[in-house]
DRENRO-467634 format. One record per residue (C-alpha): residue number from 1; residue in three letters; x, y, z. Coordinates in nm, 4 decimals, decimal comma. Each point is the difference from the previous one (the first is absolute). Layout:
BEGIN
   seq   type          X          Y          Z
   NUM    ala          X          Y          Z
...
***
This chain:
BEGIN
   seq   type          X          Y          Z
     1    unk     1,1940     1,8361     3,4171
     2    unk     0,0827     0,1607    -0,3553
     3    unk    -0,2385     0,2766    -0,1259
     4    unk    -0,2242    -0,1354    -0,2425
     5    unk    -0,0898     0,1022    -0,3447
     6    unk    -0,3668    -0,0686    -0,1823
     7    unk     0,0883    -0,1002    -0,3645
     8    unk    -0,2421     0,0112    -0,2480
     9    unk     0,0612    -0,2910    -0,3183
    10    unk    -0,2885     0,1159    -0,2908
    11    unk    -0,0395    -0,2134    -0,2615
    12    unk     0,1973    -0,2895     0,1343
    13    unk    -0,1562    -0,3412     0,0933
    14    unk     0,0004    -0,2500     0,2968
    15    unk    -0,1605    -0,2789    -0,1774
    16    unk     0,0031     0,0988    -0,3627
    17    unk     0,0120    -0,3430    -0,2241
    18    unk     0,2131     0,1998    -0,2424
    19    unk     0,3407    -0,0925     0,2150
    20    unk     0,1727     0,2991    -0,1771
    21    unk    -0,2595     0,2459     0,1838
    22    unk     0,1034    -0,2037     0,3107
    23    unk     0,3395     0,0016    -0,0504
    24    unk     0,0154     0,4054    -0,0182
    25    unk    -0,2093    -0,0288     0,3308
    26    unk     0,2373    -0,2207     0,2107
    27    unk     0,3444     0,1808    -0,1920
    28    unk    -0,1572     0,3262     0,0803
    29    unk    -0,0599    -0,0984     0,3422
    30    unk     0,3559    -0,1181     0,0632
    31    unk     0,1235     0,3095    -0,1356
    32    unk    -0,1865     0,2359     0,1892
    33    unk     0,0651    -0,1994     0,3379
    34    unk     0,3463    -0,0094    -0,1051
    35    unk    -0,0039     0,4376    -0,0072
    36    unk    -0,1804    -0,0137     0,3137
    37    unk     0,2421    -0,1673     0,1811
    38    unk     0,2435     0,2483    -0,1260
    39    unk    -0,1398     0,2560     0,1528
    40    unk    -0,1185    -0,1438     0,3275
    41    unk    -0,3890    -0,0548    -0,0999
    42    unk    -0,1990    -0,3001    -0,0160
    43    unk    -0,2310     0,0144    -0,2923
    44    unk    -0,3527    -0,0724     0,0219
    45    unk    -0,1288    -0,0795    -0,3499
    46    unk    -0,3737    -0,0279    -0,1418
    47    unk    -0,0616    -0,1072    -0,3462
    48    unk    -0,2318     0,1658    -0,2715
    49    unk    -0,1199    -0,1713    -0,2493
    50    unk    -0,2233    -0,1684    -0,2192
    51    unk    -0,2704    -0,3208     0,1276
    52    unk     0,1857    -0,2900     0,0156
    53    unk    -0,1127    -0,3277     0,0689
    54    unk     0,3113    -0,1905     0,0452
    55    unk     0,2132    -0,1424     0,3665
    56    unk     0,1539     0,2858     0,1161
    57    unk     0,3833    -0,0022     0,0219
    58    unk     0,0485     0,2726     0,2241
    59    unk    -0,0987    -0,0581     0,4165
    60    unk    -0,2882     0,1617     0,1543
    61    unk     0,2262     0,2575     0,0865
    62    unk    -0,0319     0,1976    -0,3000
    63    unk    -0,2809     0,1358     0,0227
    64    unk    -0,2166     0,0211    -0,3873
    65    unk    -0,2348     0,1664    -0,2279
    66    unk    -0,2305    -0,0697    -0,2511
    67    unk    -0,0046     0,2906    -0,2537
    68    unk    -0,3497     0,0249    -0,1701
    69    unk    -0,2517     0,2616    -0,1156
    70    unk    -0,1393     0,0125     0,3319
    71    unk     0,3467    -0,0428     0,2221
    72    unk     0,0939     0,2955    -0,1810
    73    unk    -0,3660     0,2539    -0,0123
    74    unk    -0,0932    -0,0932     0,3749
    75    unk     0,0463     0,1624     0,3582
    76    unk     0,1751    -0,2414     0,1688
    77    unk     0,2053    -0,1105    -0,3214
    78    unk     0,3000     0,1103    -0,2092
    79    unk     0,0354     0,3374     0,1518
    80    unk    -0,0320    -0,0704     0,3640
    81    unk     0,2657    -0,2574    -0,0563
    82    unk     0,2893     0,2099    -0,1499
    83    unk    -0,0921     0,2139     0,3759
    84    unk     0,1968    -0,3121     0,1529
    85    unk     0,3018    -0,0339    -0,2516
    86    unk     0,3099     0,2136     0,0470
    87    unk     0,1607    -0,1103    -0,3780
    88    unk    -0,1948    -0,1400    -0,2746
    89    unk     0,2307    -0,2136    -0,2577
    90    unk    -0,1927    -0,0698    -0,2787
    91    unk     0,1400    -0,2777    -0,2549
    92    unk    -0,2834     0,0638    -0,2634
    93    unk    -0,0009    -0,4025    -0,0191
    94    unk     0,3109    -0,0286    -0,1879
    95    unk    -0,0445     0,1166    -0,3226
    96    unk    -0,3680     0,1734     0,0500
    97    unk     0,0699     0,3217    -0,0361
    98    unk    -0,1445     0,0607    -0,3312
    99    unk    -0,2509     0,0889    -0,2728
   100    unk     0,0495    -0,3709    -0,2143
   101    unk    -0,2417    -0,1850     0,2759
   102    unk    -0,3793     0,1145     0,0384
   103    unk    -0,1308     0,3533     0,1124
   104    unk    -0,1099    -0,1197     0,2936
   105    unk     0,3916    -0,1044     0,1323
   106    unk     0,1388     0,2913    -0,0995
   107    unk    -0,3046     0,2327     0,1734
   108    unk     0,0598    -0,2228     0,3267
   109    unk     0,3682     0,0614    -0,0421
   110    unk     0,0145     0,3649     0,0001
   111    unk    -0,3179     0,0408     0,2648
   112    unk     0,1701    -0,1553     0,2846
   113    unk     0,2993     0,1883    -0,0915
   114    unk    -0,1389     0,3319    -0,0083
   115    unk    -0,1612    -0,1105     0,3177
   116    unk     0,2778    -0,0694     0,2276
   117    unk     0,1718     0,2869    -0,1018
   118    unk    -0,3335     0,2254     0,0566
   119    unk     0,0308    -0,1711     0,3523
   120    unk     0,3428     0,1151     0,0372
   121    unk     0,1648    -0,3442     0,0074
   122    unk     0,3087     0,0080    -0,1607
   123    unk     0,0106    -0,2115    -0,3315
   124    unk     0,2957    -0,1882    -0,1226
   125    unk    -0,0378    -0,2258    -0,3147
   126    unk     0,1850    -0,3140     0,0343
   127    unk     0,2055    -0,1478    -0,2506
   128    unk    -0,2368    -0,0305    -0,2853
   129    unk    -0,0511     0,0271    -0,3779
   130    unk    -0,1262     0,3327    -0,0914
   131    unk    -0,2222     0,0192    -0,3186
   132    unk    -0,0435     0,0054    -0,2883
   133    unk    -0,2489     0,2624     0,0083
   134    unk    -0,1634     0,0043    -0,3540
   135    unk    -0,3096     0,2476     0,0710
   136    unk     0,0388     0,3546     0,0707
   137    unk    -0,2032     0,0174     0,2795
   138    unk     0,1485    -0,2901     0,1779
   139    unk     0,2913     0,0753    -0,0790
   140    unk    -0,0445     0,3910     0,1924
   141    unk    -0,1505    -0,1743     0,2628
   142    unk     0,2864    -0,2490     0,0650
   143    unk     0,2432     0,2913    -0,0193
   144    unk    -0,1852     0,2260     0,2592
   145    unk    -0,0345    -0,2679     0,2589
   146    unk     0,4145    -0,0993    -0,0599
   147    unk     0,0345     0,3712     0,0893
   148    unk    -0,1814    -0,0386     0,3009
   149    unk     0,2952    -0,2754     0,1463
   150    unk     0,2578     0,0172     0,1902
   151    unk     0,2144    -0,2196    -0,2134
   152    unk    -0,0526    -0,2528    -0,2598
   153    unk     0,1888    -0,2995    -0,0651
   154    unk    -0,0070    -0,2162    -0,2919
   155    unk     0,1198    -0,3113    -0,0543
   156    unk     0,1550     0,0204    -0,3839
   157    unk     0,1798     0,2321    -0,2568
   158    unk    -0,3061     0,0198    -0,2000
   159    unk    -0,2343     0,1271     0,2577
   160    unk     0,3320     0,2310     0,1588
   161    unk    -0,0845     0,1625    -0,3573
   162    unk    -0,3328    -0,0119    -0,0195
   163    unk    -0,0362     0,1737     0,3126
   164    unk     0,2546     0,2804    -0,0944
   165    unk    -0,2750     0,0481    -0,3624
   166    unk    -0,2845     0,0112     0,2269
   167    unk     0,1029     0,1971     0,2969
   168    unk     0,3440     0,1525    -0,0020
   169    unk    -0,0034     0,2172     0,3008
   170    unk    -0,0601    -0,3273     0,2156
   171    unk     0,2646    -0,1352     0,1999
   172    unk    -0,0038    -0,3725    -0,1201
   173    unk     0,2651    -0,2682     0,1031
   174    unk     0,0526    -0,3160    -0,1963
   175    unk     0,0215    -0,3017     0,2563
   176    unk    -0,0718    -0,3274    -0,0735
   177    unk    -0,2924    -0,2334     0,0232
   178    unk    -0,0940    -0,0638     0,3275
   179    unk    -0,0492    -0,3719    -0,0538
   180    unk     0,3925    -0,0635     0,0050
   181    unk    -0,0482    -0,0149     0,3932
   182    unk    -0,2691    -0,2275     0,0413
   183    unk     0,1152    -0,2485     0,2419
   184    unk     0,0936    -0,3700    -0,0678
   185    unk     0,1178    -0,3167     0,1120
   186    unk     0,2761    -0,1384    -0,2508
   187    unk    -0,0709    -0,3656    -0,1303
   188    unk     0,2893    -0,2140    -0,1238
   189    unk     0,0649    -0,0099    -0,3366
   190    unk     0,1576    -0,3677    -0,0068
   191    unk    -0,0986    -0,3310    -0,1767
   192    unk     0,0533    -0,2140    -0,2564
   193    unk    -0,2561     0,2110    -0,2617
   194    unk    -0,0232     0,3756    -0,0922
   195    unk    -0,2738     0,1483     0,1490
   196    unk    -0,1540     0,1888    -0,2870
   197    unk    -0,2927     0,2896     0,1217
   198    unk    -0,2702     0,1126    -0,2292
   199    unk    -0,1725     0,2544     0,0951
   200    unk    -0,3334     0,0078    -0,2057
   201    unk    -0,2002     0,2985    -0,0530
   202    unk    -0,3896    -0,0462     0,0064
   203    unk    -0,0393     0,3171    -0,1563
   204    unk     0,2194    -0,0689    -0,2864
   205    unk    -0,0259    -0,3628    -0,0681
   206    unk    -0,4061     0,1145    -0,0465
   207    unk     0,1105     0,2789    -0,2229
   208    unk    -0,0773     0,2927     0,2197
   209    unk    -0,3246     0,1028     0,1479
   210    unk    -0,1992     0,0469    -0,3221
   211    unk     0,1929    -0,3203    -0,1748
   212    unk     0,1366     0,2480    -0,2516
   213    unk     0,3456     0,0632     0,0850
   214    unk    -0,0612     0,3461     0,1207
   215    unk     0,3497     0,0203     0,1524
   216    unk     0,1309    -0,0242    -0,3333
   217    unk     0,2610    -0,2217     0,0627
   218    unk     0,1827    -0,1947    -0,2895
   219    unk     0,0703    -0,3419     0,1204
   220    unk    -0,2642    -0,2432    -0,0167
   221    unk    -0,0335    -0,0846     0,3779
   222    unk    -0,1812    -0,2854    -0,0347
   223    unk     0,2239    -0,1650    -0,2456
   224    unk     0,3182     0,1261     0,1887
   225    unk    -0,1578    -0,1203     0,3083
   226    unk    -0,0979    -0,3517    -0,1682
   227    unk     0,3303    -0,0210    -0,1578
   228    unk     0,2396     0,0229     0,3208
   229    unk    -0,1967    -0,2294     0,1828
   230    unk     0,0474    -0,2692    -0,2811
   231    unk     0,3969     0,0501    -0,0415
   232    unk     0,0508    -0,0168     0,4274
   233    unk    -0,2349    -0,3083     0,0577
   234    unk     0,1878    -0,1629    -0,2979
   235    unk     0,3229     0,0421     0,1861
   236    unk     0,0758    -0,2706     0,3074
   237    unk     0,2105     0,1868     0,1747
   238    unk    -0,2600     0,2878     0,0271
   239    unk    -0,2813     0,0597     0,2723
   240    unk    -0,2625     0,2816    -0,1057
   241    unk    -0,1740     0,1530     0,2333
   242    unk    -0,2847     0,2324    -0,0861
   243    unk    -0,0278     0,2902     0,2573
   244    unk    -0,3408     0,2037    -0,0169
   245    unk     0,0163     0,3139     0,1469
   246    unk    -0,3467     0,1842    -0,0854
   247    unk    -0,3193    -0,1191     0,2219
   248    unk    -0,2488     0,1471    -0,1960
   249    unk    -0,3772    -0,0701     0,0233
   250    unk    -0,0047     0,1287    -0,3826
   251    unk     0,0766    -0,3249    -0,1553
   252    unk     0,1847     0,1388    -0,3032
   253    unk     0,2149     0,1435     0,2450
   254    unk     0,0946    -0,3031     0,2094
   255    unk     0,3320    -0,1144     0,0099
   256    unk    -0,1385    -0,3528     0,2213
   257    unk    -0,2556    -0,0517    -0,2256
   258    unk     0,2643    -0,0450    -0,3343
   259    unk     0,2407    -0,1889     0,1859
   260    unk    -0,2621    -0,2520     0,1137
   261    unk    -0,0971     0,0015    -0,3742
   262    unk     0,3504    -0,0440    -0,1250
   263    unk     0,0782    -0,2665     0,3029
   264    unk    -0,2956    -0,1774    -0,1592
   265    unk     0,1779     0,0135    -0,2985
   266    unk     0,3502    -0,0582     0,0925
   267    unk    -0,0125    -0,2584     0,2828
   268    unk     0,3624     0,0064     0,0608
   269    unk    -0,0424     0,3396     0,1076
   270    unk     0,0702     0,1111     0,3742
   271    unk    -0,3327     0,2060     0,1513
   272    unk     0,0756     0,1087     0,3430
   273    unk    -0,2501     0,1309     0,2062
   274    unk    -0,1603     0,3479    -0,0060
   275    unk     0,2126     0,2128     0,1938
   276    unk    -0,1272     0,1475     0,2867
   277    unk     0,2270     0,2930    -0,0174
   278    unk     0,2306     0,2198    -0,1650
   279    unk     0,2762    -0,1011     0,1717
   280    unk    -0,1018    -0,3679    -0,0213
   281    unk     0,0261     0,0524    -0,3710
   282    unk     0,2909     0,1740    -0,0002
   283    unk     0,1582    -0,2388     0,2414
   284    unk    -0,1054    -0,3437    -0,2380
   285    unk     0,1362     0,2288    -0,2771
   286    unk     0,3587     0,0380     0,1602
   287    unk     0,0280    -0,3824    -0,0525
   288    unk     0,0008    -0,0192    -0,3812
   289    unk     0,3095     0,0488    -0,1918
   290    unk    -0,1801     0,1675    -0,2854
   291    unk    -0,3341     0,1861    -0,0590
   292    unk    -0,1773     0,1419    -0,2616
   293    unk    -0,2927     0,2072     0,0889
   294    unk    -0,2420     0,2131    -0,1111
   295    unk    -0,1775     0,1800     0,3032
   296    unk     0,2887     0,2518     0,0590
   297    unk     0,0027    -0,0591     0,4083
   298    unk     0,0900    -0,3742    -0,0472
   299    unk     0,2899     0,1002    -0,2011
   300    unk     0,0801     0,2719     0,3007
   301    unk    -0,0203    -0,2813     0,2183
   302    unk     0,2570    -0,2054    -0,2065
   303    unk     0,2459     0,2429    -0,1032
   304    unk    -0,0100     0,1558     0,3981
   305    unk     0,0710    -0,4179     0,1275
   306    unk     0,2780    -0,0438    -0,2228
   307    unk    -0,2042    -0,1909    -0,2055
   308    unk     0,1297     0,0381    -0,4113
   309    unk    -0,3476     0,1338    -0,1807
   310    unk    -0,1254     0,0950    -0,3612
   311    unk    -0,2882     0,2751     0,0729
   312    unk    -0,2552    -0,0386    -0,3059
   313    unk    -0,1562     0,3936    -0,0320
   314    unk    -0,3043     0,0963    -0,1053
   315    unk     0,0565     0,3822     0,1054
   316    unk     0,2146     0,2634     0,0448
   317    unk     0,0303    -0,0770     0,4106
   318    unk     0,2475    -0,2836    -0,0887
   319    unk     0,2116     0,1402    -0,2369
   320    unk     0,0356     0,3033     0,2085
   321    unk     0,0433    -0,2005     0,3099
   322    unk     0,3176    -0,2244    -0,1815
   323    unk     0,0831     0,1898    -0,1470
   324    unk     0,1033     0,2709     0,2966
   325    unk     0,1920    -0,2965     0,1213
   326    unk     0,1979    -0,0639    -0,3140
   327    unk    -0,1736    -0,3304    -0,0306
   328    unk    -0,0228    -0,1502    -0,3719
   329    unk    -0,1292    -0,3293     0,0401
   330    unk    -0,3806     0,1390    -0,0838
   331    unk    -0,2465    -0,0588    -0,2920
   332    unk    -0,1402     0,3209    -0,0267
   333    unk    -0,4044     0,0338    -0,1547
   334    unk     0,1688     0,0821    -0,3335
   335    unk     0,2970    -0,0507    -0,1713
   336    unk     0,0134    -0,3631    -0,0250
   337    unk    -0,1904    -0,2738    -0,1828
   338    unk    -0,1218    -0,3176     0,1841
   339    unk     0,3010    -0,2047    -0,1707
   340    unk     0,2016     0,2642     0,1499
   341    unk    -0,1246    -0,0244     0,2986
   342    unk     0,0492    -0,3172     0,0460
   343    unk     0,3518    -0,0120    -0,1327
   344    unk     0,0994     0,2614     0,2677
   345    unk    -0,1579    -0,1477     0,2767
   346    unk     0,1611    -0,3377    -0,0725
   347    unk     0,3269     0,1513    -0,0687
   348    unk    -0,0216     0,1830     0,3587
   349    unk    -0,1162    -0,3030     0,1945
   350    unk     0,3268    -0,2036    -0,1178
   351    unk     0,1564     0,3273     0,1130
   352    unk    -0,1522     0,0270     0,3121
   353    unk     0,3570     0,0926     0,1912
   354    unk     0,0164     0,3054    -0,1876
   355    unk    -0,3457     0,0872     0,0779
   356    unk     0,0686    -0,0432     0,3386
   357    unk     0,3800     0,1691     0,0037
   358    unk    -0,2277     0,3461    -0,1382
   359    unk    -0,2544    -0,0228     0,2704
   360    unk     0,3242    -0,0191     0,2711
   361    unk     0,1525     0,2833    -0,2020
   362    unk    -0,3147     0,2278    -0,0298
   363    unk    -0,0651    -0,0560     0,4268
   364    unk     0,1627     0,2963     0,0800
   365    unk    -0,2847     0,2172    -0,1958
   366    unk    -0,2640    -0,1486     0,1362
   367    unk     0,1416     0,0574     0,3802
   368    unk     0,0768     0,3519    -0,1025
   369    unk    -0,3467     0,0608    -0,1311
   370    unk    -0,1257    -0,1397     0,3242
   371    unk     0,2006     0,1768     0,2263
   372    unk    -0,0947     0,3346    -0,1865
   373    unk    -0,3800    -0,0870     0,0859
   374    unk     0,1226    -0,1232     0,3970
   375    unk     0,1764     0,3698     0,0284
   376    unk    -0,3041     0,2270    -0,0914
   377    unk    -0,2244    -0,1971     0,1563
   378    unk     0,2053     0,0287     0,3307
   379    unk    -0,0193     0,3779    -0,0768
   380    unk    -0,3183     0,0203    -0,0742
   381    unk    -0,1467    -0,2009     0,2790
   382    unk     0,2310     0,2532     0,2394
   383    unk    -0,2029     0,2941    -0,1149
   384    unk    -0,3400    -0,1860     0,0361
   385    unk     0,0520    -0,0454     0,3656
   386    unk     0,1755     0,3020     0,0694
***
């Protein structure tokens, strides 16, 4: 029997209703199993993250943990659990690693940082977006626990920079988002209608959290949003799909909750069921021939099935994310005016084979990013059970 090694996962999710959280948890997974393997271990993982209320899509295998006030202040909490890890891999949720969401995230962020590496677990951070970092204190914080890595990987040009502003000295390696190897099954793309996939933000369709636009971004969603669904369901020889991606019980954050609004609207409008998974998603996804999304892990899913996709940003994360693969077919958060929009996302969909020739083109990155991560991990899980 292979020697086994105890992986650690903080801040990833096993039944997160945000699918993108999910989707670094499962990718992740396959990654590190995959470095494992390479070196003879078998991984043993156990998840840390927030209270989730959602199925789980991982088995009982993987073992999990609710981080809270008291998980992390208590005897037999936090702290006794990083005595049973041999590597901690800590994916800061994405994009969480950061001063532009409450105190309280970031505080939670750098505690159980500074607290496996007090335990003397080793830390990596996964492939992540680091920053922005607008307060000073937060911003010497995040650079003293980056310090305190062994390595940190990022997933985009932007934060490759923004780590070499905030901590120089660290070695950092730009992969690639760990979501381009969630696992799928590949549905056929035949019949007699284009399947068309919208992919409907909750958050933005409501305007953001407060309802003011505090993202900033110049389209007007709602209108662009409104106005696409009118010019497919006009067109015979088009099926739209709408593909929610956020579970959220914050309503203005629901991605179900506007597409059963807009499927009221629109009846000719295809609702499929919630998915159950990330990989379910990402799986019905793989059977369009176009998408245009706004929840930046549906458009992962897309562009990583082959699927031709126009990602609509609404923060630095995508651009940098594209735009590391050479990708143009984007509407960034500013730049472009809703007619604009609209004009460029209609003029890419009756493109869509040269949206899909640049995905085939850009491949190559993305398996080199991920192979980059697969190598040090290897490495690194060598000299945690040495």
């Amino acid at each position: 029997m292979s020697p086994r090694i105890r992986v650690g996962l903080l801040w990833h999710s096993a039944r997160s209703g945000n699918l993108g959280v999910g989707a670094l948890t499962i990718g992740n997974m396959a990654l590190a199993a995959r470095a494992a393997a390479r070196v003879g271990l078998v991984p043993a993982f156990t998840i840390f993250g927030p209270r989730e209320t959602g199925p789980a899509y991982v088995g009982p295998e993987v073992a999990t943990r609710t981080i809270d006030g008291r998980y992390m202040t208590g005897r037999g909490g936090f702290w006794r659990d990083l005595g049973e890890i041999d590597i901690m891999l800590d994916i800061g949720a994405g994009d969480s690693f950061t001063d532009i969401y409450p105190s309280k995230r970031f505080a939670y962020m750098i505690a159980t940082k500074a607290m496996t590496v007090a335990r003397g677990v080793p830390l990596i951070l996964s492939p992540q977006t680091i920053g922005p970092f607008s307060k000073p204190l937060h911003r010497a914080a995040a650079a003293w626990a980056c310090r305190r890595t062994e390595v940190v990987f990022v997933r985009d040009p932007l934060s490759l920079a923004a780590m070499a502003d905030l901590a120089p000295s660290v070695r950092t390696i730009e992969a690639v988002d760990v979501a381009f190897a969630l696992p799928f099954e590949a549905r056929p793309r035949g019949g007699d209608r284009i399947k068309v996939g919208l992919n409907v933000s909750g958050l933005l369709y409501s305007g953001g959290y407060s309802g003011a636009n505090e993202f900033g971004i110049e389209v007007d969603y709602r209108a662009l949003t409104d106005r696409l669904i009118e010019m497919w369901t006009a067109r015979a020889d088009v099926e739209l799909h709408l593909i929610p991606h956020v579970n959220s019980a914050i309503p203005r954050d629901d991605d179900r909750a506007v597409a059963d609004s807009l499927a009221a609207r629109y009846p000719g409008l295809v609702r499929p069921a919630d998915f159950t998974s990330p990989s379910d998603a990402k799986s019905y996804i793989s059977g369009l021939n176009f998408l245009v999304g706004a929840r930046m892990h549906a458009t992962i899913a897309a562009w990583s099935s082959g699927t031709p996709v126009v990602p609509i940003s609404y923060s630095r994360k995508f651009e940098g994310l594209f735009g590391g693969l050479g990708y143009p077919w984007l509407v960034p958060a500013r730049g472009r005016s809703t007619e604009n929009a609209i004009s460029f996302i209609t003029d890419a969909f009756e493109r869509r084979a040269e949206l899909a020739a640049d995905i085939a083109r850009a491949q190559p990155i993305v398996e080199a990013g991920l192979e980059r991560y697969v190598a040090e991990l290897a490495t690194s899980f060598c000299a945690a059970t040495a």
